[in-house]
VEXZA-603648 format. One line per 8 residues: number of its first residue (from 0); their letters; for each residue x, y, z of N, C-alpha, C. Coordinates in steps of 0.02 Angstrom, whole numbers, plus 50000, padded with zeros to 5 digits. Layout:
NUM	a	X/Y/Z/X/Y/Z/X/Y/Z  ... .
REM end
This chain:
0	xxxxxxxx	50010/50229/49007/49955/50273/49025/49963/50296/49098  49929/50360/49106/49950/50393/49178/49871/50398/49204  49874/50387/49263/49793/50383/49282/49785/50423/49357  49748/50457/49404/49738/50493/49444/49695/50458/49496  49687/50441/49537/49624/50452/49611/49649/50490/49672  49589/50435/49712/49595/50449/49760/49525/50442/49809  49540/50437/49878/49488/50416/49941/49463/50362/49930  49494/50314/49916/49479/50242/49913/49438/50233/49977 .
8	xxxxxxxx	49471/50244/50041/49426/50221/50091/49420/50129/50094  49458/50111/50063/49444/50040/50073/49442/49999/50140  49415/49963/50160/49383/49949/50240/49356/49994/50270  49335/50059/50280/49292/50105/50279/49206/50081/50298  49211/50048/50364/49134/50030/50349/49070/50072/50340  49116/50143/50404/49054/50186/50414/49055/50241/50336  49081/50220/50282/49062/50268/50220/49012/50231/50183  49008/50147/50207/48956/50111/50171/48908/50096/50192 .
16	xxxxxxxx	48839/50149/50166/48794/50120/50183/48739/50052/50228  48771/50012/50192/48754/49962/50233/48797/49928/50279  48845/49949/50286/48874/49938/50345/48888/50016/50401  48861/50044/50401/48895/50103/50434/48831/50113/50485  48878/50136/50551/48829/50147/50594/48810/50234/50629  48837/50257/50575/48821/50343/50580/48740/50347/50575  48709/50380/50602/48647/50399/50611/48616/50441/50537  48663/50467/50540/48663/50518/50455/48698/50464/50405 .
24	xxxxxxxx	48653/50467/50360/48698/50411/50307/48682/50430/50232  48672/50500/50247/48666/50529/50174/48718/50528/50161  48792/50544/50178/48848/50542/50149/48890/50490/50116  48854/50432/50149/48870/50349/50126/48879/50351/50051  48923/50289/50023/48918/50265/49992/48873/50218/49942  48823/50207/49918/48779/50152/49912/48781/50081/49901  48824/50054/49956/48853/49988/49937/48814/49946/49995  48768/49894/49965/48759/49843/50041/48796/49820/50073 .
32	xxxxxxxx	48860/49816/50081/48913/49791/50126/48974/49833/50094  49022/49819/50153/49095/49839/50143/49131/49794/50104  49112/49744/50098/49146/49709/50049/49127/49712/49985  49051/49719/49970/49037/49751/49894/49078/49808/49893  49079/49856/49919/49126/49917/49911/49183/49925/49889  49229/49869/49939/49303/49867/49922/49310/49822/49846  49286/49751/49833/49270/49737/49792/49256/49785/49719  49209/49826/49721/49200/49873/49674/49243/49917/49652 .
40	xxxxxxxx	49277/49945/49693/49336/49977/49686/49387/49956/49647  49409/49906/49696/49452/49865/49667/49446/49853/49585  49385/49813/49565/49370/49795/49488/49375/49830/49462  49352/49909/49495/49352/49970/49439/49425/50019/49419  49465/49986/49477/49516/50022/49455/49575/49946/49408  49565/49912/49425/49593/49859/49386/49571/49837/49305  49492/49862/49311/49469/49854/49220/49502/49912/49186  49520/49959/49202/49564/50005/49171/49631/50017/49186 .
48	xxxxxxxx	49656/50028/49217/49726/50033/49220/49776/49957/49231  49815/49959/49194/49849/49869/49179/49907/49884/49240  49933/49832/49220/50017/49815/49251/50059/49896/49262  50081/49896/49183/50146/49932/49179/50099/50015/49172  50057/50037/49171/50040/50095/49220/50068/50130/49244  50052/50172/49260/50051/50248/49338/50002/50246/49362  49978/50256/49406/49926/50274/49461/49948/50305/49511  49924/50384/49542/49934/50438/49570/49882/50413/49618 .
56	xxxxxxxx	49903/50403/49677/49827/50389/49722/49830/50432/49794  49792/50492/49790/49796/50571/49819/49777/50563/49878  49773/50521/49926/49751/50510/49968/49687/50455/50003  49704/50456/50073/49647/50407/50118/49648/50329/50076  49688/50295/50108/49700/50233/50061/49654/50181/50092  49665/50159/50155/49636/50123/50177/49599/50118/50261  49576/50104/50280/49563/50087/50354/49554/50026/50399  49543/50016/50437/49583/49955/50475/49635/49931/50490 .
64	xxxxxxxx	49673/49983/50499/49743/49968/50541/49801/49934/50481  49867/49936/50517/49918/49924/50452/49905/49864/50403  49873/49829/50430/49857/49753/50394/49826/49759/50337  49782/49799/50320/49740/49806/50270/49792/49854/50208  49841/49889/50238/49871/49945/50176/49879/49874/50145  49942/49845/50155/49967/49773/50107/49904/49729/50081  49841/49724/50117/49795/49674/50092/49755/49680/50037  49744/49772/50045/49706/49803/49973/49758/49806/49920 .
72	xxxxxxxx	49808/49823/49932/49891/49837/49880/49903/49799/49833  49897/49730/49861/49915/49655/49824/49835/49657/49784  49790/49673/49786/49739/49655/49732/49738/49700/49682  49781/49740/49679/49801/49809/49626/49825/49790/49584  49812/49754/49539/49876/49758/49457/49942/49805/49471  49917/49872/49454/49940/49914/49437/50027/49902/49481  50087/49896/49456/50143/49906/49477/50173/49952/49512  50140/50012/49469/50168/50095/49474/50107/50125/49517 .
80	xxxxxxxx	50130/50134/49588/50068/50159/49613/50099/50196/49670  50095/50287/49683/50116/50335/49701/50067/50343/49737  50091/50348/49814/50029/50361/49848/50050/50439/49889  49993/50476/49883/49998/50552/49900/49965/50532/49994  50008/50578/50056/49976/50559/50094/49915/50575/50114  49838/50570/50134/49799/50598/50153/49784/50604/50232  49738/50625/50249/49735/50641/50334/49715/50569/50362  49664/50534/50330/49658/50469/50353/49699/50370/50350 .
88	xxxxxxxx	49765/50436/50326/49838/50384/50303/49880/50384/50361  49865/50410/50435/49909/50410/50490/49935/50350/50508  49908/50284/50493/49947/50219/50501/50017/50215/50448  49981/50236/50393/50055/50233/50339/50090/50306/50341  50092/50338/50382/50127/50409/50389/50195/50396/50458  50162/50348/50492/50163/50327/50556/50224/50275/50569  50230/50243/50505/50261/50170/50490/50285/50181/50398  50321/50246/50398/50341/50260/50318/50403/50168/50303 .
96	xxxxxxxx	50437/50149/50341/50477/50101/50325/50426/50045/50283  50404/50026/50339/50337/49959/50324/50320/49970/50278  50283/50034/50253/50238/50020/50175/50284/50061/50128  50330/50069/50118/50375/50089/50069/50363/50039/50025  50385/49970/50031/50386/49917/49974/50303/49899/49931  50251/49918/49979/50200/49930/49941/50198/49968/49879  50212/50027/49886/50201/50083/49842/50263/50105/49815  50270/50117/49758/50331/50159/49713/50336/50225/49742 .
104	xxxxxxxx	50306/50236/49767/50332/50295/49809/50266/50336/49873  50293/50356/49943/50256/50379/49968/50269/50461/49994  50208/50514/49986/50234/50571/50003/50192/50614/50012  50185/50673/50060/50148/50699/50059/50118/50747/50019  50176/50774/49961/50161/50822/49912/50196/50783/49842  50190/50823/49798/50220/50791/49746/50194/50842/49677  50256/50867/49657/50256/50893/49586/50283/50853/49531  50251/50851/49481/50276/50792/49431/50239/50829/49359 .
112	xxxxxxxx	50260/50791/49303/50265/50820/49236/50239/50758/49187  50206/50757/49168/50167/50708/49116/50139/50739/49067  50167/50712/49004/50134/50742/48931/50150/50798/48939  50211/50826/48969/50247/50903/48953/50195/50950/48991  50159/50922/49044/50103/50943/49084/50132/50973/49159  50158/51022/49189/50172/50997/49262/50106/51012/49297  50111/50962/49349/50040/50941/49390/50084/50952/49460  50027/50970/49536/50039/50985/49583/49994/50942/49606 .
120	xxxxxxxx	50018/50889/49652/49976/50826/49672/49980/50831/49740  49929/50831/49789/49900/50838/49856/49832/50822/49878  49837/50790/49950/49789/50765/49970/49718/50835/49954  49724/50888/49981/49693/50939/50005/49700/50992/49962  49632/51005/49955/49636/51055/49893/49683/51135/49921  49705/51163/49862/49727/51230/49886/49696/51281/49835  49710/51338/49858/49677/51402/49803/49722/51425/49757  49775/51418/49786/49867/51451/49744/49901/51390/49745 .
128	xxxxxxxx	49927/51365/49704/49966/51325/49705/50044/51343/49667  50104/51317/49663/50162/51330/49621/50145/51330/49558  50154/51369/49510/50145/51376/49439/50049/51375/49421  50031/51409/49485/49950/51416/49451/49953/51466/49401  49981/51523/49402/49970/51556/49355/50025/51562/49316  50045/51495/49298/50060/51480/49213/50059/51410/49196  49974/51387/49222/49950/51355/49190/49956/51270/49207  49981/51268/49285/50003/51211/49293/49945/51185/49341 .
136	xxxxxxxx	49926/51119/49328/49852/51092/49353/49872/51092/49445  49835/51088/49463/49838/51068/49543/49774/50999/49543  49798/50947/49569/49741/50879/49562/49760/50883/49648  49689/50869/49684/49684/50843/49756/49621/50788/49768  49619/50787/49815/49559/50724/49858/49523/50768/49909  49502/50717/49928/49490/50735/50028/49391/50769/50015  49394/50790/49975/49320/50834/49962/49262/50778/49947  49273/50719/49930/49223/50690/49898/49180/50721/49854 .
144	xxxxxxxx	49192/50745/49833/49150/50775/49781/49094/50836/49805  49123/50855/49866/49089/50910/49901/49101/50979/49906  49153/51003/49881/49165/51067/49858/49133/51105/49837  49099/51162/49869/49077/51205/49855/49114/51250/49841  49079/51301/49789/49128/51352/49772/49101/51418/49812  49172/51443/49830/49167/51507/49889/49183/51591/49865  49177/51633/49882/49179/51707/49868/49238/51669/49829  49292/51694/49833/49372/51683/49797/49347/51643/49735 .
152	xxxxxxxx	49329/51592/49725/49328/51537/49678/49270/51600/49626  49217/51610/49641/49159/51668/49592/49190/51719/49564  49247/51754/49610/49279/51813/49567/49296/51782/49499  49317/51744/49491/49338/51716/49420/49284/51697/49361  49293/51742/49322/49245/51715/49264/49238/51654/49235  49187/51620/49202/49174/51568/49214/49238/51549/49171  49256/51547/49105/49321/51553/49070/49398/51571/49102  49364/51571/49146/49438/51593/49224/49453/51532/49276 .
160	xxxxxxxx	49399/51477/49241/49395/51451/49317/49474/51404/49324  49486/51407/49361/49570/51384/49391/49584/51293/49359  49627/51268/49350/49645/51233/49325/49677/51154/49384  49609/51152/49425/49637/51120/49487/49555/51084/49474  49570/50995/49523/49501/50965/49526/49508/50915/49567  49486/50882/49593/49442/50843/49656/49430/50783/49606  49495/50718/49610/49514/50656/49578/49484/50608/49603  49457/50607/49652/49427/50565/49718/49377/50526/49656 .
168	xxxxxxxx	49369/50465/49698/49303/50413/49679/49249/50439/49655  49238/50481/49694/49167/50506/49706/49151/50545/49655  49195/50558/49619/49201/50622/49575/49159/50590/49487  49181/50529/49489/49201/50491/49426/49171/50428/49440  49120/50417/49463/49056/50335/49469/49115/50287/49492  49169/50306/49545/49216/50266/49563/49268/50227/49552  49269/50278/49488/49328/50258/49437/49363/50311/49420  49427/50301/49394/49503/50331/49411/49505/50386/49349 .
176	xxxxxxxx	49534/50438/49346/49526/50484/49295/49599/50481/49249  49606/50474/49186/49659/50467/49146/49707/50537/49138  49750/50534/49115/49789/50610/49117/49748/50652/49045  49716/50578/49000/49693/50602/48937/49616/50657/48954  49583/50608/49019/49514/50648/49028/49515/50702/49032  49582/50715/49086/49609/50786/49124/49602/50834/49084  49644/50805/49033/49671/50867/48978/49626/50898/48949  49569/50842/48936/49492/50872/48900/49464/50930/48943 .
184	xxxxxxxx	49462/50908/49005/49433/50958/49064/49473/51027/49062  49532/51004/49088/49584/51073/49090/49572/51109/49021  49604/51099/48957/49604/51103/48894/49518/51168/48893  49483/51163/48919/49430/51210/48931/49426/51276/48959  49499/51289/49028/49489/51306/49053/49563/51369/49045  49551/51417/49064/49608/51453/49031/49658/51458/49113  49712/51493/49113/49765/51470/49165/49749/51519/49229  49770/51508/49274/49734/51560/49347/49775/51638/49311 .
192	xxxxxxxx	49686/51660/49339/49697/51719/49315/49745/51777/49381  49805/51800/49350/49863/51834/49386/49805/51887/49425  49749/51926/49418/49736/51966/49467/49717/51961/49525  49717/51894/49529/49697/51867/49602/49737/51871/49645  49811/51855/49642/49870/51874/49671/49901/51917/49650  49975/51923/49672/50030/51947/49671/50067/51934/49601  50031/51884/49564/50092/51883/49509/50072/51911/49463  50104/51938/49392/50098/51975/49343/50084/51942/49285 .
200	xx	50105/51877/49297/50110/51835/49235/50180/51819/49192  50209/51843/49242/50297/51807/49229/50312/51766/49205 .
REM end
């Protein structure tokens, strides 16, 4: 099975509620501590995805300095775990040698093919991606589930809407999205429509 996230945020105090000392804390998490948080995570991505797995993880892995990438890593089942870089990954961007042996692979972009699917995997959402218009998904992070949709995104009828989505935690009650969910979602949605750009539909 192939499975998707992303913005773990793990050690992250100021995203948790009860530990965070931002003045604004509507954006929080609702966890009484950082350790309920990481904890939760953790369980939720381990009751579903086993050992011999994939896991695509799109960004923002952890915080608290290099010690913590290896400390959250080792409580992961999961074997197969591809980590996409995000903006709040500058310790493991910083030190690519060191956490190589963590992860099956680390990178900042990544095109890959599952279930005869090709997918465009990145921290940060984009509007065009390679093969948007013929039908190839674009999966990112980084939004928490905050994406608004802008002039560009409305031109498209609702049966138009682009074939790209926001994998993050936040998205999914903090749990990881399957390639099977995807397909349900995408499977709805018809392929970027060519008049938006330059292409014809080649």
């Amino acid at each position: 099975m192939i499975y998707f996230t992303s913005d773990t945020h793990f050690g992250h105090k100021n995203l948790v509620k009860g530990s965070s000392s931002w003045s604004d804390k509507s954006g929080c998490r609702n966890f009484k501590s950082l350790e309920e948080h990481d904890d939760f995570l953790i369980h939720s991505i381990n009751s579903v995805v086993g050992p011999d797995d994939v896991l695509y993880h799109l960004g923002d892995w952890s915080f608290g300095g290099f010690e913590n990438i290896g400390k959250f890593r080792s409580r992961i089942v999961c074997q197969n775990l591809h980590l996409i870089l995000g903006n709040h990954d500058v310790h493991i961007a910083n030190n690519m040698e060191g956490c190589q042996s963590n992860f099956s692979s680390v990178s900042s972009y990544l095109e890959i093919s599952a279930g005869g699917q090709k997918i465009v995997l990145s921290h940060w959402p984009m509007k065009i991606w390679n093969g948007s218009h013929k039908g190839w998904w674009h999966l990112h992070g980084h939004c928490h589930n905050n994406l608004k949709p802008d002039e560009w995104w409305t031109k498209c009828k609702p049966n138009e809407r682009r074939r790209t989505m926001d994998v993050g935690v936040d998205t999914n009650n903090f749990s990881v999205w399957s390639l099977g969910d995807l397909a349900r979602i995408m499977e709805k949605l018809n392929s970027y429509p060519t008049n938006l750009d330059h292409h014809s539909g080649d």
